[in-house]
C-alpha positions in Angstrom: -23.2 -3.3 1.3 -20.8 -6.2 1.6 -22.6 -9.7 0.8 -20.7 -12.3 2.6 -17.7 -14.5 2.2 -17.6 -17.8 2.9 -14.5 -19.8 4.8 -13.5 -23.3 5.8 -13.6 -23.5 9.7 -9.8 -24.1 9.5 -9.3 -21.3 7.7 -11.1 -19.7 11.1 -8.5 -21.4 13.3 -5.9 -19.0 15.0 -3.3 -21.4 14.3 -4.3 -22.2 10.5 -1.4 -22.5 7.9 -3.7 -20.2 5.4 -5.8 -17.3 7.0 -8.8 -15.6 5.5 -7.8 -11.5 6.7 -10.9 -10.1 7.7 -10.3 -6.8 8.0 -9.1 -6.9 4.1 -12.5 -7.7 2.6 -14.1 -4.9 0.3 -16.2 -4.3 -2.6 -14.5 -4.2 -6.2 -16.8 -2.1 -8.4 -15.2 -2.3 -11.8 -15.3 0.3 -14.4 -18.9 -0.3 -16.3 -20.3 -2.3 -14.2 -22.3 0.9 -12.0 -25.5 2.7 -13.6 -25.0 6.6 -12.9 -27.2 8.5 -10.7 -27.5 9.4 -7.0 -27.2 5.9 -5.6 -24.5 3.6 -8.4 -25.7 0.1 -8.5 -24.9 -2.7 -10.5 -26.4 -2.8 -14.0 -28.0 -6.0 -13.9 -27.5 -9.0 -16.6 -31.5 -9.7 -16.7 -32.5 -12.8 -17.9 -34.9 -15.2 -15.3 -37.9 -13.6 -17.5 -36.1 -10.1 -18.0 -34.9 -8.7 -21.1 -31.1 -10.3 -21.2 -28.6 -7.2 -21.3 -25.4 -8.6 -22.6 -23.6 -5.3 -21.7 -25.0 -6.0 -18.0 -23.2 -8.0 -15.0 -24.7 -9.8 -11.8 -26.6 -8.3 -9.6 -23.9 -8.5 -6.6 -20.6 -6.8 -6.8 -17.3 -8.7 -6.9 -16.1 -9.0 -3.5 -12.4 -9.3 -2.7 -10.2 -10.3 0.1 -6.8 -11.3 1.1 -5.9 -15.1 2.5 -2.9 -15.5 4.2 -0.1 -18.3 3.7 1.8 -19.1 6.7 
């Protein structure tokens, strides 16, 4: 599942010198970064009163998405 991206509301404007392209946005799951199994999720970094997994990355993954330049 996508989280969410967040843009200025001229970067919303139709007539905006630097677009966000919506239709662009996906998830970047980087070698590494998915457990294995049935359902790959991210293998978490811990810490906030877990164990602390230094091999481990944030419980989100990256999100990319292409902006525009007019």
């Amino acid at each position: 599942m996508l989280d969410q991206f967040l843009v200025n509301k001229n970067m919303a404007k139709q007539n905006s010198l630097i677009k966000a392209e919506p239709k662009s946005a996906q998830i970047l799951p980087l070698p590494g970064m998915t457990s294995t199994g049935r359902y790959p999720e991210p293998v978490p970094f811990g810490g906030m009163g877990k164990k602390v997994n230094e091999a481990g990355f944030s419980d989100h993954f990256p999100i990319g998405m292409t902006v525009l330049i007019n």
